[in-house]
VEXTIMI-253153 format. One line per 3 residues: number of its first residue (from 1); for each residue x, y, z of N, C-alpha, C. Coordinates in pm, 1 decimal. Example, Ala and Ser with C-alpha at 12.3 -4.5 7.8 and 13.67 -1.06 7.14 Angstrom:
REM VEXTIMI-253153
1	1319.0/-569.0/780.0/1230.0/-450.0/780.0/1320.0/-330.0/780.0; 1285.0/-225.0/708.0/1367.0/-106.0/714.0/1290.0/3.0/787.0
REM end
This chain:
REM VEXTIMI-253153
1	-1326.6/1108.5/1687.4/-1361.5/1239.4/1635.1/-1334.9/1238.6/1484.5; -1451.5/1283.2/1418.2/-1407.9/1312.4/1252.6/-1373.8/1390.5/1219.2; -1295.9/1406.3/1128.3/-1204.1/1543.4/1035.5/-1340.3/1567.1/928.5
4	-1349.0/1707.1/920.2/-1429.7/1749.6/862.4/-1392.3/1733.0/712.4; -1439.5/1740.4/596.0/-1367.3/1711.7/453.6/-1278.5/1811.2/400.9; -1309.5/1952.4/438.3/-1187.5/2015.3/384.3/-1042.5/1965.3/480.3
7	-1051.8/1923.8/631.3/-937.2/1885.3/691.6/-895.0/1713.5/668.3; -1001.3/1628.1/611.4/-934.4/1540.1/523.5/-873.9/1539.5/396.1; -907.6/1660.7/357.1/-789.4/1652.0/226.7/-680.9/1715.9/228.9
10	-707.3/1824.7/319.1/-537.9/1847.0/378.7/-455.8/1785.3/448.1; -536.6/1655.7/494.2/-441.5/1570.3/591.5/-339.8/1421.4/485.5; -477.7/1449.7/382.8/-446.0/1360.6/248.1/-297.5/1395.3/143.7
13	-360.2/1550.7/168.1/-258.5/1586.4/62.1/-118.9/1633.4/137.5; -71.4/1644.6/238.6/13.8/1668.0/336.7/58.6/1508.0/390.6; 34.7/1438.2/335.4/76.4/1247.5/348.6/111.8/1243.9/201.1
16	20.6/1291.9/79.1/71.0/1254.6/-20.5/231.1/1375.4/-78.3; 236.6/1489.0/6.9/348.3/1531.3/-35.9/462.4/1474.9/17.9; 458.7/1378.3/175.6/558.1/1343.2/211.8/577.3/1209.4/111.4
19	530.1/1099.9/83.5/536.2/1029.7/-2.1/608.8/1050.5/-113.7; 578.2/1165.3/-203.9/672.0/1193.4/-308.7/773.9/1232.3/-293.6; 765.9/1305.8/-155.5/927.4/1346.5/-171.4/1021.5/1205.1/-85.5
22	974.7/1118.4/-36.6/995.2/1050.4/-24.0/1028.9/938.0/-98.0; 949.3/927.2/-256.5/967.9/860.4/-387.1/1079.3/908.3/-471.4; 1086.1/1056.5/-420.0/1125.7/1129.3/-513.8/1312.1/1093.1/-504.0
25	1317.8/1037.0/-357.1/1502.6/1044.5/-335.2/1549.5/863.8/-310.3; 1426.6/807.9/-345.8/1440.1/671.1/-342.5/1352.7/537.6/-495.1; 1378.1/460.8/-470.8/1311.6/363.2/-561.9/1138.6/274.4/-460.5
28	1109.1/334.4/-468.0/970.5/270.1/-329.0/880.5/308.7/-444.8; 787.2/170.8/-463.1/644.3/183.8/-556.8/614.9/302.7/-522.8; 498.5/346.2/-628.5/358.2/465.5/-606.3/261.3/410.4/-519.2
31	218.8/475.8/-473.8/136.5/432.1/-371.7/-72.5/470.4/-453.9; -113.6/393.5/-414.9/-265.0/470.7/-478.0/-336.1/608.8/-540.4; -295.1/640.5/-354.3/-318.7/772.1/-349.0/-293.0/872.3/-450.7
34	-95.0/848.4/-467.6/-20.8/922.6/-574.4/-114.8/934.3/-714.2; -131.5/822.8/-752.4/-220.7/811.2/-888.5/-350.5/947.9/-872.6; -438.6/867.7/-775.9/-511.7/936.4/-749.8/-533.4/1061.3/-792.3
37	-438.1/1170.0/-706.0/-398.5/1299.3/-705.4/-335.3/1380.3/-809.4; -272.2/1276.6/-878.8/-168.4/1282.2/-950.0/-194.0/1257.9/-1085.4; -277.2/1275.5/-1182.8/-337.7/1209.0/-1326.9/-232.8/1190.6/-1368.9
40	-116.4/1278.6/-1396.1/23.7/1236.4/-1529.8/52.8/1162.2/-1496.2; 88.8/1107.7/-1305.5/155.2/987.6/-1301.6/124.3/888.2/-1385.2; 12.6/842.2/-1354.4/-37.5/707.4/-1410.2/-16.3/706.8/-1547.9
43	-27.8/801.0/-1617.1/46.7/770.9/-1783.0/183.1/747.0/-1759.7; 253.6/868.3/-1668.3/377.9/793.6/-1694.2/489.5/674.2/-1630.0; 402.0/606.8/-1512.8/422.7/463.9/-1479.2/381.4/403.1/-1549.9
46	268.8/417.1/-1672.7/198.1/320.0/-1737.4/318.2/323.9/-1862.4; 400.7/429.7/-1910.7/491.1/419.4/-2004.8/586.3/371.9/-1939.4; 623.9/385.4/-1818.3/727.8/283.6/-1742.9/726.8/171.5/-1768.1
49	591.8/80.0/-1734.7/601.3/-34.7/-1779.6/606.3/-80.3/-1912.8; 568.3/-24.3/-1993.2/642.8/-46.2/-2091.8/785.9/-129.1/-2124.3; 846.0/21.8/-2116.0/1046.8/-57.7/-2145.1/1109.1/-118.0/-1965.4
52	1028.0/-131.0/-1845.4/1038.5/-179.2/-1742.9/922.3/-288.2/-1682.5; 921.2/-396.7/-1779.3/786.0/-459.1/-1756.8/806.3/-474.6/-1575.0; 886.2/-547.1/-1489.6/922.9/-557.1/-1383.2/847.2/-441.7/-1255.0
55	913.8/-306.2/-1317.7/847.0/-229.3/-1197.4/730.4/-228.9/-1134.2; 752.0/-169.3/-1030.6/642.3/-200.6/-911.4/562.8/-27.3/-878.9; 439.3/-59.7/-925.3/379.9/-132.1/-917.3/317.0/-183.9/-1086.9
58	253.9/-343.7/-1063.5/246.4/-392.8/-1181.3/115.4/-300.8/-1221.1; 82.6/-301.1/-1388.3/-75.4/-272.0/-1361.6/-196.2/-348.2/-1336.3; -135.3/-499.0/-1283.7/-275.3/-573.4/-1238.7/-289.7/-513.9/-1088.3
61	-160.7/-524.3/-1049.4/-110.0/-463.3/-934.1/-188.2/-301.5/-852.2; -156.6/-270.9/-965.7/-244.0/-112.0/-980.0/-432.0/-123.4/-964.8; -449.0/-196.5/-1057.3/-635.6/-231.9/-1061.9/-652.1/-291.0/-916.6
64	-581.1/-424.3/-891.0/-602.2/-465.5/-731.8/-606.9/-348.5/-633.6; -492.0/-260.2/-634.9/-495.3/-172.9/-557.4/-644.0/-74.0/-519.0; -644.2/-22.1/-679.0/-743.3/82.0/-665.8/-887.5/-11.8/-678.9
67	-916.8/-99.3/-673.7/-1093.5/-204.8/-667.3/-1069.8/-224.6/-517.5; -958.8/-228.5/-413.3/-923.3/-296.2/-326.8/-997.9/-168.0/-231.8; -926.1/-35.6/-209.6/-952.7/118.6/-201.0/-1106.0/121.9/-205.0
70	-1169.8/56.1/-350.1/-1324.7/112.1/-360.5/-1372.0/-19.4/-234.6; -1329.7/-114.6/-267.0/-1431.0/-208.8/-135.6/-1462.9/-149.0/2.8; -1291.2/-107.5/12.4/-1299.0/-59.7/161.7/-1373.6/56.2/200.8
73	-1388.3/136.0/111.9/-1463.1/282.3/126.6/-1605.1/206.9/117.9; -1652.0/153.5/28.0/-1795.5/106.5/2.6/-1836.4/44.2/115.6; -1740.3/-60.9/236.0/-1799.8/-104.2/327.8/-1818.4/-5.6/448.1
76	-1752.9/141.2/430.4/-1805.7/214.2/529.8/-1906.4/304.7/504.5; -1961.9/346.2/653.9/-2127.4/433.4/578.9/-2146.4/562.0/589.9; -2012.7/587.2/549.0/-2016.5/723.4/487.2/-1988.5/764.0/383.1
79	-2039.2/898.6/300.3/-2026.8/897.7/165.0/-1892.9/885.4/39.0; -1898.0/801.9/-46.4/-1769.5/757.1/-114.8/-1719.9/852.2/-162.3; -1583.5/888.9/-130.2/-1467.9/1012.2/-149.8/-1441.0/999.4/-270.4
82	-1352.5/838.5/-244.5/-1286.3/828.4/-411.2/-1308.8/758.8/-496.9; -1399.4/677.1/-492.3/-1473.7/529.8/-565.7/-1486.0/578.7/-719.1; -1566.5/683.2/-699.6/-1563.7/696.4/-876.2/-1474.1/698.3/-932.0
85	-1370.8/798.1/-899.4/-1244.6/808.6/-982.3/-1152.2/672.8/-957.9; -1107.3/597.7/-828.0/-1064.3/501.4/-860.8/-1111.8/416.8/-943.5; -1232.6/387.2/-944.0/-1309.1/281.4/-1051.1/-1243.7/332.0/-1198.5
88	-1259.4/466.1/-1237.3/-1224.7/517.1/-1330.7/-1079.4/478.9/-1374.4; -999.9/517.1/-1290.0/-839.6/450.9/-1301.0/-800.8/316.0/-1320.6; -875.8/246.8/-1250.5/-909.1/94.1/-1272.5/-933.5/56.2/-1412.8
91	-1046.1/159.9/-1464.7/-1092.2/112.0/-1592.2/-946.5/163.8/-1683.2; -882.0/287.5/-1648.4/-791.5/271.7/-1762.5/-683.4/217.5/-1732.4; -643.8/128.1/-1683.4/-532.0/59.4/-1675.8/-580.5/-36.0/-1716.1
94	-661.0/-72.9/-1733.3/-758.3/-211.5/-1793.9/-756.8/-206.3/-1910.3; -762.9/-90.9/-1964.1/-765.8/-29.3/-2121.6/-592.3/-27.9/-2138.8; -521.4/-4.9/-2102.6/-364.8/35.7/-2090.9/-302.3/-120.9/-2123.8
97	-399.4/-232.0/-2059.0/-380.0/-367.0/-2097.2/-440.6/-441.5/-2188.9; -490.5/-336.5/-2301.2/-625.1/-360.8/-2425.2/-675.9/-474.2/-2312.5; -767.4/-498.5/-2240.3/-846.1/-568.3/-2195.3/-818.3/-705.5/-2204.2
100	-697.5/-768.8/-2174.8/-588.2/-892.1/-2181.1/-654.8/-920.9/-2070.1; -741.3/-1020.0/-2075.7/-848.5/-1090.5/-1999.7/-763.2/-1205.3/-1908.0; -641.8/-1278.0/-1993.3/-579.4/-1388.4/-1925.1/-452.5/-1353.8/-1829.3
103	-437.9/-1216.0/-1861.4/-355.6/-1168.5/-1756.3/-431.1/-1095.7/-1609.1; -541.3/-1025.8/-1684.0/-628.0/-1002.0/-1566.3/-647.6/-1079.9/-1478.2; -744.7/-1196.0/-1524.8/-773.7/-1309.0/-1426.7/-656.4/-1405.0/-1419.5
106	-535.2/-1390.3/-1431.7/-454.9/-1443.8/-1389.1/-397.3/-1369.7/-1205.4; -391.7/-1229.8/-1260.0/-276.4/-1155.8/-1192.7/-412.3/-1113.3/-1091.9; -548.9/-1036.0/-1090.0/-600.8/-1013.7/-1031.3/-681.4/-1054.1/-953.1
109	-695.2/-1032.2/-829.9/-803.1/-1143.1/-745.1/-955.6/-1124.5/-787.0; -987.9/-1244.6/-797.5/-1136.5/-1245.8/-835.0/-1212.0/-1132.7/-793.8; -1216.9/-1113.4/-623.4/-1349.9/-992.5/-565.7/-1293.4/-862.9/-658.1
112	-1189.7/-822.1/-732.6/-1126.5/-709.5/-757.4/-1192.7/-737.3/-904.4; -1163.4/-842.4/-1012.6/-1226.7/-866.7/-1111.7/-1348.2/-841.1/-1113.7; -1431.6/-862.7/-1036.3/-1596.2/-862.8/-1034.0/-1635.9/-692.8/-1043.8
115	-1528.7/-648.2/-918.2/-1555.3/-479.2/-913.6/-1509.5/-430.6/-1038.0; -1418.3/-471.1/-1070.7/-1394.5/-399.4/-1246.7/-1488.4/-402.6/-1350.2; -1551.5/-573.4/-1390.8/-1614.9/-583.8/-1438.2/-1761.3/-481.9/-1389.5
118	-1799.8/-494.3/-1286.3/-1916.4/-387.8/-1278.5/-1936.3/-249.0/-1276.2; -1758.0/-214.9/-1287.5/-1719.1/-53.7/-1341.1/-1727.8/-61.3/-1418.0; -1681.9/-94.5/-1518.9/-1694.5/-126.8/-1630.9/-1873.6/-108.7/-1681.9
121	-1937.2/-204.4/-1667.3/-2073.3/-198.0/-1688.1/-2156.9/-59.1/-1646.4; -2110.3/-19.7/-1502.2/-2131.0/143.2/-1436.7/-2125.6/213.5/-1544.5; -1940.1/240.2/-1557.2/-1924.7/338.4/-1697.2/-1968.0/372.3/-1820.0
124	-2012.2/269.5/-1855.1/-2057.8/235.2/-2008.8/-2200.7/300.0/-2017.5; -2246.9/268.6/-1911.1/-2441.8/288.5/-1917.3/-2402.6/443.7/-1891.8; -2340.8/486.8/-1841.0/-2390.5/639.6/-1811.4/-2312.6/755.2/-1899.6
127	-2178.3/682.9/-1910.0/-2074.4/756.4/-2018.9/-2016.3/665.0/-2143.1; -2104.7/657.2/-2252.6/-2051.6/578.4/-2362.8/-1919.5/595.3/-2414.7; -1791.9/701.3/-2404.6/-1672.5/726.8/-2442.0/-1634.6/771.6/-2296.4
130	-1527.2/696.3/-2234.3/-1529.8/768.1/-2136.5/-1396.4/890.3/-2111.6; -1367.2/962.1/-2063.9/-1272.1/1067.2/-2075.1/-1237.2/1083.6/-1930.8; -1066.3/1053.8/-1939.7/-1020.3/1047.5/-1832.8/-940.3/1206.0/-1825.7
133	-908.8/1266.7/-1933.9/-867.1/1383.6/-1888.9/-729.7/1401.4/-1897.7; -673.2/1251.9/-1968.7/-544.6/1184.9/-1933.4/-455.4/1267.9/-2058.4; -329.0/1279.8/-2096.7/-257.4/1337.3/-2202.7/-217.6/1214.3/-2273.5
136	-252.4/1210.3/-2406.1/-208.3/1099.0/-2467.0/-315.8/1028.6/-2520.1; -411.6/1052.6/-2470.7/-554.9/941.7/-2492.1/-628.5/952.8/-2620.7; -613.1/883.2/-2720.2/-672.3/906.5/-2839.2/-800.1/876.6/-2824.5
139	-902.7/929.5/-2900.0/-1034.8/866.2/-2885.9/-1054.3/711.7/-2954.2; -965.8/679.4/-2995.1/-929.5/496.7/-3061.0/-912.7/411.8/-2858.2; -840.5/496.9/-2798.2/-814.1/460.7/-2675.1/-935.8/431.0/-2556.8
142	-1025.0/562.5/-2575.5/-1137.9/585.2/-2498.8/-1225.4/467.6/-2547.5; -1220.1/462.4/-2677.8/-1342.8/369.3/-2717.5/-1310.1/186.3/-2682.5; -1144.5/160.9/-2701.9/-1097.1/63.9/-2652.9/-1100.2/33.0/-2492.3
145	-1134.4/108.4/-2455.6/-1187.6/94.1/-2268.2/-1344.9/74.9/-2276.5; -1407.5/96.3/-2372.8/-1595.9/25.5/-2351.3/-1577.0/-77.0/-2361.8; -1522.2/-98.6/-2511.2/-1569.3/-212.1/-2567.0/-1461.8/-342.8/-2511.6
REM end
């Protein structure tokens, strides 16, 4: 039986509140989703890593995750929930790593590289600056995620 979409996102967002509060009284990675839902997070795990290069999750870690998310949705045949915006998140953590190509294809698995790279190409053709909506994002930033 399928959950209709307004009762999948209450079932989404009622998993993602136990999660945080679950993050919230322990040290356990972010989980996708969190990002997802969550836009500030991802700036401010992305300033985490920073002065915590170590924490989990890494941001190749992060791109695997969320290209990993778009495969699986893309191989089912129903319409894609979160693909855009993960792709989108993908792309800025990609940007978050000025586009450090030897860590990418070091740290990320190839099928996940390919999906970036063709977000990437997606994004560009349809939104030349792209705008994540994010706090912090200079337009020096936006333009460093095309090119």
């Amino acid at each position: 039986d399928k959950l209709s979409l307004p009762e999948h996102y209450r079932l989404l967002y009622f998993i993602m509140d136990l999660v945080l509060l679950e993050n919230k009284y322990s040290d356990l990675p972010y989980t996708w989703f969190e990002f997802l839902f969550n836009h500030s997070l991802i700036v401010k795990h992305l300033t985490l890593l920073e002065t915590r290069p170590n924490a989990e999750p890494s941001a190749c870690q992060m791109i695997s995750s969320f290209m990993d998310k778009v495969s699986a949705e893309t191989m089912q045949d129903s319409e894609p929930l979160y693909s855009p915006k993960l792709r989108e998140l993908a792309l800025y953590v990609a940007g978050w790593l000025k586009w450090n190509l030897a860590e990418i294809m070091t740290s990320v698995p190839f099928v996940s590289q390919v999906g970036l790279m063709e977000a990437l190409k997606h994004h560009a053709r349809i939104q030349p600056l792209l705008d994540f909506n994010l706090p912090g994002q200079s337009p020096a930033d936006a333009l460093g995620h095309v090119i």
